[in-house]
Phi, psi and omega in degrees: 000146191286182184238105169315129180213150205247010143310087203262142184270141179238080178248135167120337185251139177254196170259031116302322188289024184232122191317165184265358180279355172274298181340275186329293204293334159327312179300336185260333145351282179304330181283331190306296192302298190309308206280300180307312185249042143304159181268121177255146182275140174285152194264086154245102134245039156062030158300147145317127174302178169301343190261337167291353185268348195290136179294169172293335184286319198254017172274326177312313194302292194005286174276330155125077190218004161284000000 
């Protein structure tokens, strides 16, 4: 008895056999990832957060100590 294998051969196939909207959406698939997982720069320039920058007159409303 053969031996079963769950390999189907795909001789014979090119990139007609495929729709074409499956083509497309693989491309923008593909275009999608490479853009997310590009190196992007971090904005570290050593700025202060933001709550350390509130002038002093306006953080008591801030917190409500005003």
């Amino acid at each position: 008895m053969a031996k079963k294998s769950n390999k189907q051969s795909n001789t014979g196939m090119d990139g007609t056999d495929f729709p074409d909207d499956l083509l497309q959406t693989q491309q923008a698939w593909n275009a999608t990832y490479r853009a997310l997982a590009a190196p992007r720069p971090r904005k570290c320039h050593g700025a202060a957060p933001p709550s350390a920058r509130t002038p002093s007159t306006v953080w008591p409303a801030l917190v409500g100590a005003g």
